[in-house]
C-alpha positions in Angstrom: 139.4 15.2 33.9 140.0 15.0 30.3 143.7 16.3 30.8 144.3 13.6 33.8 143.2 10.4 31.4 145.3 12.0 28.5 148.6 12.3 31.2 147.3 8.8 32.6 147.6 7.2 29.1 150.9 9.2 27.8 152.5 7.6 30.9 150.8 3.8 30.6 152.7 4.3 26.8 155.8 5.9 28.2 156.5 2.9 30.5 155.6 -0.2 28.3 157.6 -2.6 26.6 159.3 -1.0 23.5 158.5 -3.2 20.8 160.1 -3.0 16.7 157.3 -0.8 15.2 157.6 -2.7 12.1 157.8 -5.9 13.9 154.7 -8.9 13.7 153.3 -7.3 17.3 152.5 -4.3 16.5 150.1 -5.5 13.9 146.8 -4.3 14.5 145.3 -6.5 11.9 144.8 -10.1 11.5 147.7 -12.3 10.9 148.1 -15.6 8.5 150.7 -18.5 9.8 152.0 -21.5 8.3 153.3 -24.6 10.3 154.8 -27.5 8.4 156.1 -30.7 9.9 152.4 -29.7 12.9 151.2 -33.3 13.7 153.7 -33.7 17.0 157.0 -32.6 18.8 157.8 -28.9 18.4 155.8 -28.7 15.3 152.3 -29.1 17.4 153.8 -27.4 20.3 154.1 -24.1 18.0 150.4 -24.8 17.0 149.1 -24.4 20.3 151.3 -21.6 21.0 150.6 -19.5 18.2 147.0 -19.9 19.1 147.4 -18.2 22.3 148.2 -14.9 19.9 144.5 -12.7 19.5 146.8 -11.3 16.5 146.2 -14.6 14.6 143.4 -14.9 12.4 144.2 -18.2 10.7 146.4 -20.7 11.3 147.5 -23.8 8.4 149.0 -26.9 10.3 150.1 -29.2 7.9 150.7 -32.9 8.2 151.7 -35.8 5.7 148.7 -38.0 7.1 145.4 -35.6 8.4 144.0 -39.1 9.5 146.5 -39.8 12.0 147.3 -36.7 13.3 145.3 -36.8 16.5 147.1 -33.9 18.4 145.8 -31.7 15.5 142.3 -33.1 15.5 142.2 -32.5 19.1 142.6 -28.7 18.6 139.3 -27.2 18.7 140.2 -23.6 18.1 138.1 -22.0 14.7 141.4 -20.1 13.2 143.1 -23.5 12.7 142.8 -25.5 9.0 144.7 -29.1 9.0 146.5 -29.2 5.5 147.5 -32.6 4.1 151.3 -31.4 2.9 154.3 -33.9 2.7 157.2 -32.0 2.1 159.0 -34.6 0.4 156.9 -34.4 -2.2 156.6 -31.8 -4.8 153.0 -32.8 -6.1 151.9 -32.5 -2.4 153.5 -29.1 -1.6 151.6 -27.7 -4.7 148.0 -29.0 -3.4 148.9 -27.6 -0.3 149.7 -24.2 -1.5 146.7 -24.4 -4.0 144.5 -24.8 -1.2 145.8 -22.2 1.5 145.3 -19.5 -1.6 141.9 -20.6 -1.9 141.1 -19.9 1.4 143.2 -16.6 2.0 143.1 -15.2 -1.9 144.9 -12.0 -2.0 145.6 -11.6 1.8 148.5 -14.3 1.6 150.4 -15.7 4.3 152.2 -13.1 6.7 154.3 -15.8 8.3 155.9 -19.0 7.2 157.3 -21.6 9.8 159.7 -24.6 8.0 159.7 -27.2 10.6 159.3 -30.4 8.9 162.4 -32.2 9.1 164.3 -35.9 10.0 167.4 -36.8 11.8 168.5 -39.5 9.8 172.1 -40.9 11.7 175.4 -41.8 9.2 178.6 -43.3 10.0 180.8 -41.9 7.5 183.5 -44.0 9.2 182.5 -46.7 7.4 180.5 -46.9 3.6 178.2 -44.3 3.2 174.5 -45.0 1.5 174.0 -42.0 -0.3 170.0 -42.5 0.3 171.0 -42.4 4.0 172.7 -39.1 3.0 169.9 -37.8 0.5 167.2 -38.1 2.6 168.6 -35.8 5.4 168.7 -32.9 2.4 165.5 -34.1 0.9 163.5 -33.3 3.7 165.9 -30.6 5.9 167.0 -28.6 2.9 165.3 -29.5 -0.5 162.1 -30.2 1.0 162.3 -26.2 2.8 163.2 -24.6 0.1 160.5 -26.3 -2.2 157.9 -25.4 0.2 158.9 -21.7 0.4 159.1 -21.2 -2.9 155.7 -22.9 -3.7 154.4 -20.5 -1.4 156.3 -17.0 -2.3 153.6 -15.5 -4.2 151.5 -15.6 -0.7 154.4 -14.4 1.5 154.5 -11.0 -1.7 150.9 -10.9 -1.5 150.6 -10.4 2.6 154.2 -8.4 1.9 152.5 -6.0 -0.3 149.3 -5.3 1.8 151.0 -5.4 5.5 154.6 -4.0 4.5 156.5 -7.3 4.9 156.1 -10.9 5.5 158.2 -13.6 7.2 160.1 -16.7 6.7 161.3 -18.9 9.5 163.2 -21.8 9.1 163.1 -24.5 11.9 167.2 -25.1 11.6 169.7 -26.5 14.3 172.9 -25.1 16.3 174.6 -28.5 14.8 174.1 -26.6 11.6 176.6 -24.0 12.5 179.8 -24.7 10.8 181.5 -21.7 13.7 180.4 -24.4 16.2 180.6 -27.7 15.3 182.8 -30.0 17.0 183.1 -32.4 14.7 181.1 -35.4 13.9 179.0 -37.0 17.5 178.6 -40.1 18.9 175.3 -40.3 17.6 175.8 -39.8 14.0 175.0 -36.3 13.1 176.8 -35.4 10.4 174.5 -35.9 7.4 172.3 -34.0 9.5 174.3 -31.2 10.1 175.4 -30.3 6.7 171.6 -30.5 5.7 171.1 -27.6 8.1 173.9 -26.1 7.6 172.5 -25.8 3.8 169.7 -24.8 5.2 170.9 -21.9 6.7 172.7 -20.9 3.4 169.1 -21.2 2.0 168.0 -18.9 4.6 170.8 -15.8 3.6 169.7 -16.3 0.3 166.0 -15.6 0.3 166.8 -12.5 3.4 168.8 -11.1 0.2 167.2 -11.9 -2.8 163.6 -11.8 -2.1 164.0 -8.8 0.4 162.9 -6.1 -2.7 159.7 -8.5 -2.3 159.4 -7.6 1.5 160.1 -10.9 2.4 162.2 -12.0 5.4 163.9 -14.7 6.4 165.8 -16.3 9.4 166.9 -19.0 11.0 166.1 -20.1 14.5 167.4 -23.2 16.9 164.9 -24.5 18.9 167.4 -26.3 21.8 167.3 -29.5 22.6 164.0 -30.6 23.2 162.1 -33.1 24.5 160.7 -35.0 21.3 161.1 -38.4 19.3 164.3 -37.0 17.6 165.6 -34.8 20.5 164.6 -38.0 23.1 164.0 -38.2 26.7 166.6 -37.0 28.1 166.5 -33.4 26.0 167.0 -30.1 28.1 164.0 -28.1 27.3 159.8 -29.5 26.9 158.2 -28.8 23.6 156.1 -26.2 25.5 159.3 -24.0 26.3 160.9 -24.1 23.1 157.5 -23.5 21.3 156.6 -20.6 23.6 159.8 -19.0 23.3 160.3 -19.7 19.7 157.0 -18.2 19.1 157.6 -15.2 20.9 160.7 -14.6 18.7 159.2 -15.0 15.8 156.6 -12.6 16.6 159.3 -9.7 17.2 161.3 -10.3 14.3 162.0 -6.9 12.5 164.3 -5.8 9.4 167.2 -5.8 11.7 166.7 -9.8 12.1 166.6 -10.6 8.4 168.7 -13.2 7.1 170.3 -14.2 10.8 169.9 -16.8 13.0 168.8 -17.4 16.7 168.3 -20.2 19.4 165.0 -20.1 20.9 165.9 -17.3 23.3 166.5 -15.2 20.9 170.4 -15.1 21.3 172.3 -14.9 18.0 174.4 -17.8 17.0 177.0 -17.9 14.2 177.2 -19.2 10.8 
């Protein structure tokens, strides 16, 4: 008998779904993720996906204003912690960080998720305002790599007990220079070149901070059905933030310092 449930099992393993063994699902123990940019759109839509994951132990959801974030308060889950961050703001991003670290210590944060970010449209047919400009980088590029940084010593810290730790970075396809097509009818230039800097942010912390066991990658998440994406967007936030959470869940070494639509498909510089 004991010989038929050992060849039962060996063939149950056999036949499953081969999986990265160093990737995020084949962690047996409890996992730490960070959403920024979580009160609506994709942002919530990742919050309620990531807490269909057993593999999650906590979950930080942060939000410039906790008081009017009523998709978050609406979330009655245990794991979950509502963190008062604005990205824009560098005082903010350090209470934020201060108090995730209070409450995980020397556990850390095993994943990071940058997806606060604006779509702010420019004409550079006619006089550019450089605040116009500024504030797409401020909060698509500055305002990511601020936030990373202010929380490095917790990606090293879940790095060093777990192996490694990840970084993603909520970017766009219109960031691609490979791709573009030039500036849109809607304007989306300053935007582009803030993701586009985003992405160059993204090859730099796969190389440099990879001797940390940190990783970092890049991933579109379509066009999608949300105040900046609008009604007429191909995919619902519940697709894209299904899919882009299961991604980000098998992200491996071999991943590190790329980037991916939401299907997981690579997609050029």
């Amino acid at each position: 008998r004991a010989h038929k449930l050992l060849d039962r099992f060996i063939a149950r393993f056999l036949h499953s779904p081969t999986v990265p063994i160093d990737s995020f699902q084949c962690r047996a123990m409890s996992k730490t993720v960070l959403i920024t940019g979580a009160n609506r759109g994709i942002g919530l839509g990742l919050v309620k996906e990531v807490l269909k994951h057993n593999s999650v132990g906590k979950l930080f959801a942060t939000t410039r204003n906790v008081a009017k974030s009523d998709g978050l308060k609406g979330i009655a889950d245990p794991r979950l912690t509502v963190v008062e961050m604005d990205a824009d703001c560098d005082e903010s991003v350090k209470k934020a960080a201060e108090q995730v670290a209070k409450t995980v210590g020397d556990a850390g944060v095993d994943v990071l998720v940058n997806n606060a970010g604006v779509l702010l449209g420019v004409d550079y047919s006619k006089p550019v305002k450089r605040e116009d400009v500024a504030h797409n980088f401020n909060v698509n590029c500055i305002g990511t790599m601020v936030v990373t940084q202010a929380f490095r010593d917790l990606l090293k810290a879940a790095a060093k007990k777990n192996g490694h730790s990840q970084v993603v970075n909520i970017s766009s396809i219109l960031g691609s220079i490979a791709l573009t097509e030039g500036s849109s009818p809607k304007l989306y230039t300053a935007y582009s070149m803030s993701k586009a800097a985003m992405n160059m942010f993204t090859r730099n912390v796969a190389i440099d901070w990879k001797a940390d066991g940190i990783r970092c990658t890049s991933i579109h998440p379509g066009w999608v059905q949300t105040d900046m994406g609008g009604a007429n967007a191909t995919l619902t936030v519940e697709d894209s933030a299904s899919n882009i959470t299961d991604t980000m869940f098998k992200l491996d070494e071999s991943n590190n310092g790329l980037f991916y639509n939401w299907k997981f498909e690579p997609i050029p510089w």
